[in-house]
mmCIF entry with sequence, helices, sheets and N, C-alpha, C, O atoms, coordinates in Angstrom:
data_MODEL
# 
_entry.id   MODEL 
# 
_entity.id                         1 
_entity.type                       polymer 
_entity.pdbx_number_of_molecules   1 
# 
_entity_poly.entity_id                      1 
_entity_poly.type                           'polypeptide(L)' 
_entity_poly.nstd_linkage                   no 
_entity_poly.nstd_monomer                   no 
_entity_poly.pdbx_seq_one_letter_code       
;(UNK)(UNK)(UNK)(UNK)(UNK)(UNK)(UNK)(UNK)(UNK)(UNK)(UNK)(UNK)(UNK)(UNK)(UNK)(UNK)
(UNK)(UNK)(UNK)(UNK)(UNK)(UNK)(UNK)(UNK)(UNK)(UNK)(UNK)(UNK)(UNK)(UNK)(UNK)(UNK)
(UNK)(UNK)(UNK)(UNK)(UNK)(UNK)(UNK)(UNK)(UNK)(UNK)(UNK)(UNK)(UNK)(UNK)(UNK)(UNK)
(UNK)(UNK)(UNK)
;
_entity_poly.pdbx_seq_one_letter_code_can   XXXXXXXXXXXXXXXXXXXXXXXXXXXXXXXXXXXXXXXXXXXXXXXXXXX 
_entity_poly.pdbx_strand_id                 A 
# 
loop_
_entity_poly_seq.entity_id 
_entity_poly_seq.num 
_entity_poly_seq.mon_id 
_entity_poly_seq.hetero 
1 1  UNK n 
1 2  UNK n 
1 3  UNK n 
1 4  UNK n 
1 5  UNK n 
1 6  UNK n 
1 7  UNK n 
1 8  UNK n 
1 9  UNK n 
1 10 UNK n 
1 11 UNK n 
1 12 UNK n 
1 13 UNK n 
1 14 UNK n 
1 15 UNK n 
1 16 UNK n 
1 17 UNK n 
1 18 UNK n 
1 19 UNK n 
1 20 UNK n 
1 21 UNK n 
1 22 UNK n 
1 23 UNK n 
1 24 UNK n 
1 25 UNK n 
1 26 UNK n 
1 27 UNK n 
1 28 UNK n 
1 29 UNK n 
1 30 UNK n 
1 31 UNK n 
1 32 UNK n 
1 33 UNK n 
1 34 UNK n 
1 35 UNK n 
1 36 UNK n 
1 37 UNK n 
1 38 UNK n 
1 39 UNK n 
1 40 UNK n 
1 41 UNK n 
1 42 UNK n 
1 43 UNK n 
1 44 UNK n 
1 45 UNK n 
1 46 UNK n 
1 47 UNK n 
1 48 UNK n 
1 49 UNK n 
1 50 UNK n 
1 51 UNK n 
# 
_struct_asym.id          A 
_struct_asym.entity_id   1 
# 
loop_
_struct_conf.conf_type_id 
_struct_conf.id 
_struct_conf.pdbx_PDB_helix_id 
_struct_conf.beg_label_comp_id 
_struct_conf.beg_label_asym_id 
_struct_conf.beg_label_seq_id 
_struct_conf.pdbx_beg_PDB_ins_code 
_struct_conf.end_label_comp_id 
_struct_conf.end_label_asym_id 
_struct_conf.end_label_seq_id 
_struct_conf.pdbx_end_PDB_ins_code 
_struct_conf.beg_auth_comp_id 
_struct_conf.beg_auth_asym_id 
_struct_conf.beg_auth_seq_id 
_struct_conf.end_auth_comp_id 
_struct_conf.end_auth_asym_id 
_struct_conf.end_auth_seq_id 
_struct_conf.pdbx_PDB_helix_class 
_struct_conf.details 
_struct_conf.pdbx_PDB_helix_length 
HELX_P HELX_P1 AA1 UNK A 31 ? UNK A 39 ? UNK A 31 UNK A 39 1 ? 9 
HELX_P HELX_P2 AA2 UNK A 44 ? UNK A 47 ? UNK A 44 UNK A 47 1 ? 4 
# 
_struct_conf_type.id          HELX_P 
_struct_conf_type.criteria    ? 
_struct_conf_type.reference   ? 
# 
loop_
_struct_sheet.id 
_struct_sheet.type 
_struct_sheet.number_strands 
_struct_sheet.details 
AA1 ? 2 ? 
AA2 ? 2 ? 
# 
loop_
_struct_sheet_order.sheet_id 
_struct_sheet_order.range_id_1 
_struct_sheet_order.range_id_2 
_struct_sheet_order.offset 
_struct_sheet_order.sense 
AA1 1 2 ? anti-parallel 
AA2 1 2 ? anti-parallel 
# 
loop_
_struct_sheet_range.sheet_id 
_struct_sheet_range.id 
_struct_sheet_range.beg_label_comp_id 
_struct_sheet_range.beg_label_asym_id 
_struct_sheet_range.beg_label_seq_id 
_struct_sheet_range.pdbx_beg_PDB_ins_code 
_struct_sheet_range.end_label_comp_id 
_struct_sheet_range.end_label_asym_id 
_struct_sheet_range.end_label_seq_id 
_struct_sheet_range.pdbx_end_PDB_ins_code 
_struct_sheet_range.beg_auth_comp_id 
_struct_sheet_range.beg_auth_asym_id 
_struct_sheet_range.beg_auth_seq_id 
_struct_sheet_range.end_auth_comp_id 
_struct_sheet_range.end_auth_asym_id 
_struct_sheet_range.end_auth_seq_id 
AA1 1 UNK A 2  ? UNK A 3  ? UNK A 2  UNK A 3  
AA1 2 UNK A 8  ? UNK A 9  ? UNK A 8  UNK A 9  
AA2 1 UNK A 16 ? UNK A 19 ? UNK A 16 UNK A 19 
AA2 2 UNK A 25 ? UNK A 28 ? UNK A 25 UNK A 28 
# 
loop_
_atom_site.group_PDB 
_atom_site.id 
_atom_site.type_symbol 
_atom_site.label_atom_id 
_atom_site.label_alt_id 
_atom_site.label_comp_id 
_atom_site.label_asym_id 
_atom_site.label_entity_id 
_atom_site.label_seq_id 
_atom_site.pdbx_PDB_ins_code 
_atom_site.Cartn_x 
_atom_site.Cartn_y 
_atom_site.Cartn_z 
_atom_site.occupancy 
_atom_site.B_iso_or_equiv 
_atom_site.pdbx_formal_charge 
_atom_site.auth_seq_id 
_atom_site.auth_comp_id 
_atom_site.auth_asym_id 
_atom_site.auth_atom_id 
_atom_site.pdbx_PDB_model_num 
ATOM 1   N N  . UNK A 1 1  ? 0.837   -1.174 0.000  1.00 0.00 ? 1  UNK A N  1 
ATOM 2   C CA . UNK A 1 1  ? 0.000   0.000  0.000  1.00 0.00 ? 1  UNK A CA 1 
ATOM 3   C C  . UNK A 1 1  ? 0.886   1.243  0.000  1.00 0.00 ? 1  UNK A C  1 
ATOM 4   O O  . UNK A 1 1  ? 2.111   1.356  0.045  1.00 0.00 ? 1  UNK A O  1 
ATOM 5   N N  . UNK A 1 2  ? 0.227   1.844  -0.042 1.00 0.00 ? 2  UNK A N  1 
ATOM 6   C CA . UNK A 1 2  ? 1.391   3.643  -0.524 1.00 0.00 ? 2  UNK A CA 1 
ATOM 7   C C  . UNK A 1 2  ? 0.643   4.768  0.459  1.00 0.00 ? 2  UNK A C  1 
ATOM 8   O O  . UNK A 1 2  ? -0.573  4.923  0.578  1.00 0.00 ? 2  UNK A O  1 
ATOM 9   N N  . UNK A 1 3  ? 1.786   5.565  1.181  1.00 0.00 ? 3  UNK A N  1 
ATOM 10  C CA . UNK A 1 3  ? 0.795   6.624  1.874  1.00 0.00 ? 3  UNK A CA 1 
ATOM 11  C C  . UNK A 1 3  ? 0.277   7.378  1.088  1.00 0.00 ? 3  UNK A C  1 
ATOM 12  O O  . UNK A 1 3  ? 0.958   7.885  0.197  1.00 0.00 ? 3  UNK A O  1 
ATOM 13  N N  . UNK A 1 4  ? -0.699  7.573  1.182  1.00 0.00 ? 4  UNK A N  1 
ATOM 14  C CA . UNK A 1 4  ? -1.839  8.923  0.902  1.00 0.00 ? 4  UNK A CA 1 
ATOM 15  C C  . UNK A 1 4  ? -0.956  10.306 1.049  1.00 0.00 ? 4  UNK A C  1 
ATOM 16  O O  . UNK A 1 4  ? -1.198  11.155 0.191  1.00 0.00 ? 4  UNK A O  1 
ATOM 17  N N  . UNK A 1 5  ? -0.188  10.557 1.812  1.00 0.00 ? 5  UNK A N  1 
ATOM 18  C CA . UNK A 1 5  ? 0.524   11.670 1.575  1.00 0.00 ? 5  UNK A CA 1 
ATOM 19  C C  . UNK A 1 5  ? 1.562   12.211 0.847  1.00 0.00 ? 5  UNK A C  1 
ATOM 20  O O  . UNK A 1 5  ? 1.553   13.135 0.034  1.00 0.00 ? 5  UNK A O  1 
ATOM 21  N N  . UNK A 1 6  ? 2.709   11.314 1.360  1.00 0.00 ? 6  UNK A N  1 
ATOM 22  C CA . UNK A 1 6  ? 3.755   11.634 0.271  1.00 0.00 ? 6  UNK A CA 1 
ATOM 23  C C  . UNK A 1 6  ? 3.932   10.315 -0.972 1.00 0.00 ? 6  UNK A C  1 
ATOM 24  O O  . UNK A 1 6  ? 4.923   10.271 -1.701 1.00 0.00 ? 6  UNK A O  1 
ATOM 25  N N  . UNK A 1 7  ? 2.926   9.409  -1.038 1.00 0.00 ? 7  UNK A N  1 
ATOM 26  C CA . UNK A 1 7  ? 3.041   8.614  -2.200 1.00 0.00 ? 7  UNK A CA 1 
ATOM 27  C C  . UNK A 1 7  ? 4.166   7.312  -2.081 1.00 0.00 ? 7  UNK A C  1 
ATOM 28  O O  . UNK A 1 7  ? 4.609   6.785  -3.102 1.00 0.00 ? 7  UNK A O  1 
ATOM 29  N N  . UNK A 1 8  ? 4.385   7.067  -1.328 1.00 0.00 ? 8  UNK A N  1 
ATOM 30  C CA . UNK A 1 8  ? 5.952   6.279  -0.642 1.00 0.00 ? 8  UNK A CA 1 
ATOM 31  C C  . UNK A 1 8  ? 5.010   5.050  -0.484 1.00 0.00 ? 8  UNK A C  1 
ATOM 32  O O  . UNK A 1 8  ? 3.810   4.920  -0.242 1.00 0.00 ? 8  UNK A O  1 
ATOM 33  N N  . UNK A 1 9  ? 6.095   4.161  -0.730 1.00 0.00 ? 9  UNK A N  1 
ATOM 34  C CA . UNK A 1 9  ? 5.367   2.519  -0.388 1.00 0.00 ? 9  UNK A CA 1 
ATOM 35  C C  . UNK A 1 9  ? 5.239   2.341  1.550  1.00 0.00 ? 9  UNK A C  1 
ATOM 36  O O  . UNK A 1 9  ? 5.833   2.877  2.485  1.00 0.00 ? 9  UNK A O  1 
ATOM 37  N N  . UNK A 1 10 ? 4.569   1.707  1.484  1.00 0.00 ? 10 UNK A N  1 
ATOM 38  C CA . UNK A 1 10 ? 4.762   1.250  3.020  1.00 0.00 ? 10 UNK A CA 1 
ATOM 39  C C  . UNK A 1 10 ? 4.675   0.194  3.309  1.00 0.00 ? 10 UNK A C  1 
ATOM 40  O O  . UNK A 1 10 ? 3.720   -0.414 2.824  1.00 0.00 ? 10 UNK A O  1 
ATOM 41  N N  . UNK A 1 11 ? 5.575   -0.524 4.194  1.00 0.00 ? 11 UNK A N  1 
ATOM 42  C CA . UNK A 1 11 ? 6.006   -2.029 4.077  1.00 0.00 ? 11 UNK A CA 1 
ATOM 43  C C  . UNK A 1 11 ? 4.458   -2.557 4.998  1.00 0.00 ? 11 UNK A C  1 
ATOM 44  O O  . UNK A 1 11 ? 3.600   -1.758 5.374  1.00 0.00 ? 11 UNK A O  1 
ATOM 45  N N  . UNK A 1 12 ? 4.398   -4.221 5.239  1.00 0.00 ? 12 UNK A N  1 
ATOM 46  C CA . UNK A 1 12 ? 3.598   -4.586 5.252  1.00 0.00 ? 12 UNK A CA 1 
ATOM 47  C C  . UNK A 1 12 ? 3.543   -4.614 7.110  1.00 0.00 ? 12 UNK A C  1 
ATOM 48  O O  . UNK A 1 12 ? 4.228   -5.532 7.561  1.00 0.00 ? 12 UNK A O  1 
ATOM 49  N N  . UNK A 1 13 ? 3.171   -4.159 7.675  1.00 0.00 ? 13 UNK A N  1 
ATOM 50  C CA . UNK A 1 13 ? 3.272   -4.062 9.399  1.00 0.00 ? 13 UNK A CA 1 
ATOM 51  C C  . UNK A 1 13 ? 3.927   -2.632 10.112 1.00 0.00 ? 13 UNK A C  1 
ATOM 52  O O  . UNK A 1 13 ? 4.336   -2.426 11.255 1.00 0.00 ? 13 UNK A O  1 
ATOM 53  N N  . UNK A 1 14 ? 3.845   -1.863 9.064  1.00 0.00 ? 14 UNK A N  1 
ATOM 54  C CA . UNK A 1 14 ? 4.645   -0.549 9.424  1.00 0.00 ? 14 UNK A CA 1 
ATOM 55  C C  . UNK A 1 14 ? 3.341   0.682  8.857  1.00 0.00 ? 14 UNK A C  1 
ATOM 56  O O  . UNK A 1 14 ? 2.481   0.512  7.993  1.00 0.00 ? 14 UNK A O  1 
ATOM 57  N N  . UNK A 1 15 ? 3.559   1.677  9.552  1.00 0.00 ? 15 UNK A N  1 
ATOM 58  C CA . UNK A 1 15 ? 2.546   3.157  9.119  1.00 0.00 ? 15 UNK A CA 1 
ATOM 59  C C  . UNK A 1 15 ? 1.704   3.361  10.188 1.00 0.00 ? 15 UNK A C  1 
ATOM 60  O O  . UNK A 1 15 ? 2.056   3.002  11.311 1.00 0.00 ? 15 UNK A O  1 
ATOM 61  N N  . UNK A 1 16 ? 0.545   3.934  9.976  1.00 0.00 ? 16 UNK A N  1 
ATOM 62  C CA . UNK A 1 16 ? -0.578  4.012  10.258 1.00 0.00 ? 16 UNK A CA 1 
ATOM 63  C C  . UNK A 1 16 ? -1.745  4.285  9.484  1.00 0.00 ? 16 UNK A C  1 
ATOM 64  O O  . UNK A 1 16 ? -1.621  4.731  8.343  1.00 0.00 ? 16 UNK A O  1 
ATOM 65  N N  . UNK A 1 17 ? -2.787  4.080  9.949  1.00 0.00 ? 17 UNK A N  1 
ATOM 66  C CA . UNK A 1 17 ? -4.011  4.063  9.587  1.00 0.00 ? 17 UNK A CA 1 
ATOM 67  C C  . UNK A 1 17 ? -4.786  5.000  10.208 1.00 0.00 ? 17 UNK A C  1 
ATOM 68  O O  . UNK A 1 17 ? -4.853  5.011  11.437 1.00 0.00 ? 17 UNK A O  1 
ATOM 69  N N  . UNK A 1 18 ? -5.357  5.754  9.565  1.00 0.00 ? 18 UNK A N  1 
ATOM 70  C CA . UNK A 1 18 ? -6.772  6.866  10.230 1.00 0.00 ? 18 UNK A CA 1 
ATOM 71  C C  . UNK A 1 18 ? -8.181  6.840  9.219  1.00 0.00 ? 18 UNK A C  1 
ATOM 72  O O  . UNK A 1 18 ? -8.390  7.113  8.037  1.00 0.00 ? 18 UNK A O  1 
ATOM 73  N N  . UNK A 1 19 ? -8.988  6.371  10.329 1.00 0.00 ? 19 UNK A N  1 
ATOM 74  C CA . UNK A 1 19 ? -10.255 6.083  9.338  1.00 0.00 ? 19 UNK A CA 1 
ATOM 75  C C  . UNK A 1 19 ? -11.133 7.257  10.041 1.00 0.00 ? 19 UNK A C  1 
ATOM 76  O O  . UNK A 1 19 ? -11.205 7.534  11.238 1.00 0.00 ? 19 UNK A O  1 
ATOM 77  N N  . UNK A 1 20 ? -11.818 7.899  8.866  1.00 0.00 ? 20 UNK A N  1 
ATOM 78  C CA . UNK A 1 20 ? -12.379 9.114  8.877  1.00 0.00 ? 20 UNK A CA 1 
ATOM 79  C C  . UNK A 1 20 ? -13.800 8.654  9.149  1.00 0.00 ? 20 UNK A C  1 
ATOM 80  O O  . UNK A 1 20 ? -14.272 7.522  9.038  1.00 0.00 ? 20 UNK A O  1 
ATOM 81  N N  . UNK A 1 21 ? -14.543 10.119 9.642  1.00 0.00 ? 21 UNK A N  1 
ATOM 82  C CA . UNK A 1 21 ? -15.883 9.519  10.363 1.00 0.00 ? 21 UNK A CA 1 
ATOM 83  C C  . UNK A 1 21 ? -16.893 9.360  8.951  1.00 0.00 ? 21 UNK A C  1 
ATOM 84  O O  . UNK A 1 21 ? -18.022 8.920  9.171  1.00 0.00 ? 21 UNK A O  1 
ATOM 85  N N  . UNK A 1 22 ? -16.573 9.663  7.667  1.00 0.00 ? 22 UNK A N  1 
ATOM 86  C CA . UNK A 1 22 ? -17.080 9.341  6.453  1.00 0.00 ? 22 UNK A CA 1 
ATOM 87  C C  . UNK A 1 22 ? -17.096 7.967  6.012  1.00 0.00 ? 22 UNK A C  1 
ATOM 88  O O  . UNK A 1 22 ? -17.748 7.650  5.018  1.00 0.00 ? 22 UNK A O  1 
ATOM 89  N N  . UNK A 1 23 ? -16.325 6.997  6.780  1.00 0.00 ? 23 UNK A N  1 
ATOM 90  C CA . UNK A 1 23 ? -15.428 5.583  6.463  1.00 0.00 ? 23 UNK A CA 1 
ATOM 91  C C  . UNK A 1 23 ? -14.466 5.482  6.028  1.00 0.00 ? 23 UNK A C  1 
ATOM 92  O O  . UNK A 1 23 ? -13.748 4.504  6.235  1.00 0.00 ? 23 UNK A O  1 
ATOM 93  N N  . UNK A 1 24 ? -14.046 6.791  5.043  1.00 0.00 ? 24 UNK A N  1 
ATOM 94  C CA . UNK A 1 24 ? -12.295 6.573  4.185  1.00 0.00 ? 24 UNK A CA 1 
ATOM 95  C C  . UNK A 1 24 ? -11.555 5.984  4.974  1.00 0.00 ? 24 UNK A C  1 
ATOM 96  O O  . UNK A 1 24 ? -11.780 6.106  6.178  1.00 0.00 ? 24 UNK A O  1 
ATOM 97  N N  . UNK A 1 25 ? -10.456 5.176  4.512  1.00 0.00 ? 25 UNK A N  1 
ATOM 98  C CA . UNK A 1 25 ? -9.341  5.110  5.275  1.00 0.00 ? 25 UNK A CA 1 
ATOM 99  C C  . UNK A 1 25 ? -7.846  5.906  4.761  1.00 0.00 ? 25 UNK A C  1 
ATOM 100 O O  . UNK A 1 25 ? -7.581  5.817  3.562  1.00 0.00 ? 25 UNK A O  1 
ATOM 101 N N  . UNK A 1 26 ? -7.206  6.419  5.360  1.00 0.00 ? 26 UNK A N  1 
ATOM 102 C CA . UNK A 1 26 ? -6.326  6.841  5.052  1.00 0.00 ? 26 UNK A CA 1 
ATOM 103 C C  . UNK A 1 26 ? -5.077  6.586  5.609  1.00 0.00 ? 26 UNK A C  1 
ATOM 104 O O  . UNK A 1 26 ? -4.820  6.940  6.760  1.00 0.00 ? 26 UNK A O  1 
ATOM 105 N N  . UNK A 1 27 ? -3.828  5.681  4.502  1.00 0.00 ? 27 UNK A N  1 
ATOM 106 C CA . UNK A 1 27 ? -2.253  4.901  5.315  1.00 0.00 ? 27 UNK A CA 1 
ATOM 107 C C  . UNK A 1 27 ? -1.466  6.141  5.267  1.00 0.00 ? 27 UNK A C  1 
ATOM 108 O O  . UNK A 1 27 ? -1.622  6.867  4.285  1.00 0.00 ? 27 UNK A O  1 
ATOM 109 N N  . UNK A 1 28 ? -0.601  6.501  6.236  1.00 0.00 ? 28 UNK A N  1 
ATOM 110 C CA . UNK A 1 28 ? 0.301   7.565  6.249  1.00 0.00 ? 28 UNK A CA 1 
ATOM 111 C C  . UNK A 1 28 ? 1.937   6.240  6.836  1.00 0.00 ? 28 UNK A C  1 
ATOM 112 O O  . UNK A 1 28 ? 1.994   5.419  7.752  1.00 0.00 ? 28 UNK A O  1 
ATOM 113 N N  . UNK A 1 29 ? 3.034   6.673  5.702  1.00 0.00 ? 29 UNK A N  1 
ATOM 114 C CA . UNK A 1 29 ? 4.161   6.243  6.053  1.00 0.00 ? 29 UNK A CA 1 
ATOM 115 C C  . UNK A 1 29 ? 4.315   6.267  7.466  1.00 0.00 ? 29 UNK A C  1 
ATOM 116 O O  . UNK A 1 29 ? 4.376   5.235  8.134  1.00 0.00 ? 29 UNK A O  1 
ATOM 117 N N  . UNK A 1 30 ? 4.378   7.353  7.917  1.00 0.00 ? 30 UNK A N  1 
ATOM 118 C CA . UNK A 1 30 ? 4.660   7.548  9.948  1.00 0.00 ? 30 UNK A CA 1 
ATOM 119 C C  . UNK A 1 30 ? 4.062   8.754  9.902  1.00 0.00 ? 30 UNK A C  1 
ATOM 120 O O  . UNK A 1 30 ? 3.534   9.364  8.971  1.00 0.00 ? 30 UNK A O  1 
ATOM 121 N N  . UNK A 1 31 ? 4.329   9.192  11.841 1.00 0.00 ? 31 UNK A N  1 
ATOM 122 C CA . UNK A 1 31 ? 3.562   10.175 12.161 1.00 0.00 ? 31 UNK A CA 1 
ATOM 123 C C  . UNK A 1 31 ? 3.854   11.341 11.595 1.00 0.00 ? 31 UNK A C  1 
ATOM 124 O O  . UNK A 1 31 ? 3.172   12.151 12.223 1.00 0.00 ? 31 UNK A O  1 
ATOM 125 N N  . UNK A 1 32 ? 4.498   11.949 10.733 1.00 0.00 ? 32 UNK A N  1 
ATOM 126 C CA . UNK A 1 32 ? 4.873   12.729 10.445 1.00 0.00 ? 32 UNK A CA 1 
ATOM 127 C C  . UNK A 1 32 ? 4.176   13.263 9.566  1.00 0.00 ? 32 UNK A C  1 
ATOM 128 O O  . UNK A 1 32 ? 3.730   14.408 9.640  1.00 0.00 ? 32 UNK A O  1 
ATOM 129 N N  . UNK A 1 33 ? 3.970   12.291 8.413  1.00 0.00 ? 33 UNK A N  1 
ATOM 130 C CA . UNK A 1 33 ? 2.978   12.526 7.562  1.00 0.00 ? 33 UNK A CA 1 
ATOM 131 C C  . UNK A 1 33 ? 1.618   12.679 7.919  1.00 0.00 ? 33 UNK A C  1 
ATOM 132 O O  . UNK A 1 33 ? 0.989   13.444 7.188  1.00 0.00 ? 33 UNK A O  1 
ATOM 133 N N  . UNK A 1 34 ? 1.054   12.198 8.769  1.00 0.00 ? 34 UNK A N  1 
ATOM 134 C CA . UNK A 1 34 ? -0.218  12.207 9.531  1.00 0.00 ? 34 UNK A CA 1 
ATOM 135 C C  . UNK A 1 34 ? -0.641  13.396 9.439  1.00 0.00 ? 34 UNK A C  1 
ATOM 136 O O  . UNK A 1 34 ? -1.547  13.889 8.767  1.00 0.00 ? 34 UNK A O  1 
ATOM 137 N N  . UNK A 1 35 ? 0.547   14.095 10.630 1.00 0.00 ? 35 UNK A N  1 
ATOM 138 C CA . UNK A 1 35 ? 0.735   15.276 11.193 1.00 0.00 ? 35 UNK A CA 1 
ATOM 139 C C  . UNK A 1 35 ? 0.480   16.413 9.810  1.00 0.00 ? 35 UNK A C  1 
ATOM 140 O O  . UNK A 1 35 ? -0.591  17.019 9.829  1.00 0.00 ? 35 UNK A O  1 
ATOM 141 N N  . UNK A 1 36 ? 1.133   16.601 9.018  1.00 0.00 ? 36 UNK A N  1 
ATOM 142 C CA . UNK A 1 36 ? 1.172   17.117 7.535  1.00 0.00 ? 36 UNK A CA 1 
ATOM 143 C C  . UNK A 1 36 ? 0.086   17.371 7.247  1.00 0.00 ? 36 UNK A C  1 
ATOM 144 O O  . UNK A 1 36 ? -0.331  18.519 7.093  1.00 0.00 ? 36 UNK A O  1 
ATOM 145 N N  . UNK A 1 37 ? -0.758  16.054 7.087  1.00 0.00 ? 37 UNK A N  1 
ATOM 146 C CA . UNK A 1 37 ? -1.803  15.640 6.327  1.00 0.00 ? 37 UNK A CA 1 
ATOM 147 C C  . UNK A 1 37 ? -3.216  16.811 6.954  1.00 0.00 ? 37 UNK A C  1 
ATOM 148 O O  . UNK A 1 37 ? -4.099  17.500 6.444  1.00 0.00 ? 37 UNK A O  1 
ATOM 149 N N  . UNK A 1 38 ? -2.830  16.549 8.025  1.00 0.00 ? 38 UNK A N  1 
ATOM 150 C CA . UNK A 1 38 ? -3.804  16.902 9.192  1.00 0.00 ? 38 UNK A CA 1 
ATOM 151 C C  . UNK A 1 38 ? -3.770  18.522 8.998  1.00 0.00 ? 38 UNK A C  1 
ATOM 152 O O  . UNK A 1 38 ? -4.694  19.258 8.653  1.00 0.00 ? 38 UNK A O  1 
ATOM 153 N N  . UNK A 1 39 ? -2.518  18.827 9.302  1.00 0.00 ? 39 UNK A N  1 
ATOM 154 C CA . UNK A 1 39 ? -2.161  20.534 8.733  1.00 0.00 ? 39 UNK A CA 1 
ATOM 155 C C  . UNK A 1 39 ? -2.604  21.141 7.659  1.00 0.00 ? 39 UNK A C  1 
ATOM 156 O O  . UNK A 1 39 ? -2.815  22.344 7.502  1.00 0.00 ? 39 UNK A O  1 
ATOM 157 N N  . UNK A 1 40 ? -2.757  20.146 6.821  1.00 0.00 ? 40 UNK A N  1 
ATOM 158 C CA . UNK A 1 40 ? -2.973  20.354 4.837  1.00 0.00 ? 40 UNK A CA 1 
ATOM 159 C C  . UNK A 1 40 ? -1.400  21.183 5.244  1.00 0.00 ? 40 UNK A C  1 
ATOM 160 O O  . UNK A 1 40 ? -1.247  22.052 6.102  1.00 0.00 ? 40 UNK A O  1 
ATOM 161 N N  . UNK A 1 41 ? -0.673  20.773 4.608  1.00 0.00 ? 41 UNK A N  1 
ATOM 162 C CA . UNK A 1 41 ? 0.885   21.157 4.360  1.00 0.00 ? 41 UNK A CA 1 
ATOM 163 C C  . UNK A 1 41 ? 1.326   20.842 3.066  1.00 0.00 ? 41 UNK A C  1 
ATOM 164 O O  . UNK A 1 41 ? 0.767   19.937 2.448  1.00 0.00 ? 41 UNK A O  1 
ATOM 165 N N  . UNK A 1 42 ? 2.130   21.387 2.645  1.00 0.00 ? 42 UNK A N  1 
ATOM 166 C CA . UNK A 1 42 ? 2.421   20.698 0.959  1.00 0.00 ? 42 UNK A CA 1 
ATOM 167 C C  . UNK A 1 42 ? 3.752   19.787 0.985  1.00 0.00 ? 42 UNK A C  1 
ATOM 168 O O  . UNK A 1 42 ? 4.220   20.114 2.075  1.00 0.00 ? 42 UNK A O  1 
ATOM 169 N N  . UNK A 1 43 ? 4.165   19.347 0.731  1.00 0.00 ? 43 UNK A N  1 
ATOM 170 C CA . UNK A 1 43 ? 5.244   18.527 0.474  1.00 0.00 ? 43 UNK A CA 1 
ATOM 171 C C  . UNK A 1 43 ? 6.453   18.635 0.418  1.00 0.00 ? 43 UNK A C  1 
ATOM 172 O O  . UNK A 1 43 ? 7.121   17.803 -0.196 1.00 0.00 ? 43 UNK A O  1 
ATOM 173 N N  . UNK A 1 44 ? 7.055   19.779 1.103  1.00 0.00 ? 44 UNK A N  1 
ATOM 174 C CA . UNK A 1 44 ? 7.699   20.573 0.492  1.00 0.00 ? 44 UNK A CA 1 
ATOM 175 C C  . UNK A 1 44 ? 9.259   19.086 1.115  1.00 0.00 ? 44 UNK A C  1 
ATOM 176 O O  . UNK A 1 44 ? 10.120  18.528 0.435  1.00 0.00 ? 44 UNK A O  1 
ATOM 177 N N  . UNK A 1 45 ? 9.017   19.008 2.226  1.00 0.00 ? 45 UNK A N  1 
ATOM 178 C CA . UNK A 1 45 ? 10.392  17.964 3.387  1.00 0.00 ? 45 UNK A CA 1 
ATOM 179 C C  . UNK A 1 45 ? 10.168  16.683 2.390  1.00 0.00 ? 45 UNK A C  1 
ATOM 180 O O  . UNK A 1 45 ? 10.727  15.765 2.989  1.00 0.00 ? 45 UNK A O  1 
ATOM 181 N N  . UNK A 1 46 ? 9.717   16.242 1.366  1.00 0.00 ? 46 UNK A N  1 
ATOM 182 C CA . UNK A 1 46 ? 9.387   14.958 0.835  1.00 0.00 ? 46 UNK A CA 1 
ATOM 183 C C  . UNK A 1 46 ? 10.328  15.267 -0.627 1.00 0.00 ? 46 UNK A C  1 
ATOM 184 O O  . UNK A 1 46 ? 11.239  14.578 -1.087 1.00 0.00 ? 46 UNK A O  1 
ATOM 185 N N  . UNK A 1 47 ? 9.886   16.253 -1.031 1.00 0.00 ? 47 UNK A N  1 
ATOM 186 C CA . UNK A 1 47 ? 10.600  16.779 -2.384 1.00 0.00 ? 47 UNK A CA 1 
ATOM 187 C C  . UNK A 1 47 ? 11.959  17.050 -2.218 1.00 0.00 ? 47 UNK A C  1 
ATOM 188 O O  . UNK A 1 47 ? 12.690  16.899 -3.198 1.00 0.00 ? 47 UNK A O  1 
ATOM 189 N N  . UNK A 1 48 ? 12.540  17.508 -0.913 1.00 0.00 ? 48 UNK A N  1 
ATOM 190 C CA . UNK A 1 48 ? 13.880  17.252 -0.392 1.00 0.00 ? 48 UNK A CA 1 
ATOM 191 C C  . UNK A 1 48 ? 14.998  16.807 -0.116 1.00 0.00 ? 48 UNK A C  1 
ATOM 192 O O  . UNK A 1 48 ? 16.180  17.133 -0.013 1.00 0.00 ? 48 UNK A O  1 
ATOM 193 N N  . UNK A 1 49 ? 13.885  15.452 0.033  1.00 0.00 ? 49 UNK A N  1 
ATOM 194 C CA . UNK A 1 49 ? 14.758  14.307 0.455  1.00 0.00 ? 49 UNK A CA 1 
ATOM 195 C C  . UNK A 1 49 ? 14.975  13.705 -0.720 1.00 0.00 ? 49 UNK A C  1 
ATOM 196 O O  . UNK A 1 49 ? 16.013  13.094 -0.970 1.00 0.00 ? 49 UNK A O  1 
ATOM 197 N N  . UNK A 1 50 ? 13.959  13.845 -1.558 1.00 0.00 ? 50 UNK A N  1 
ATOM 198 C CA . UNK A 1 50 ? 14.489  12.925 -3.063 1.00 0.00 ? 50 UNK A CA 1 
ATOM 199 C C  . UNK A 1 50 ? 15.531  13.615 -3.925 1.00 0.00 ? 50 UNK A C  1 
ATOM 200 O O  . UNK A 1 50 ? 16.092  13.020 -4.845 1.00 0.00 ? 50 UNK A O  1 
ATOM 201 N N  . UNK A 1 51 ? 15.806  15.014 -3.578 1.00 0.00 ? 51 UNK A N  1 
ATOM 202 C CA . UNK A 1 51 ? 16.954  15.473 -4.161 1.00 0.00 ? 51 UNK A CA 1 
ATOM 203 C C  . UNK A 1 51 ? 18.262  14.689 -3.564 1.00 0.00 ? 51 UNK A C  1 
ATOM 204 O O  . UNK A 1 51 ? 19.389  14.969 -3.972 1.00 0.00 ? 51 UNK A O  1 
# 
């Protein structure tokens, strides 16, 4: 599965999960991204690192 945020694979027993009171579910790599997600933040620490 791939986080919803920055698009990154996520291994199989690792991330998290937040299920919205709509039912979505949404995988975030770690808390970090969560955190992001939650902010609406743009991507900017993700585009960074791939340089």
């Amino acid at each position: 599965m791939k986080c919803d945020y920055t698009g990154e694979e996520i291994k199989k027993g690792q991330g998290k999960m937040l299920v919205l009171t709509s039912g979505k579910k949404l995988f975030f790599k770690d808390s970090k991204a969560e955190k992001n997600w939650k902010k609406s933040r743009k991507l900017e620490y993700a585009e960074k690192e791939k340089e």
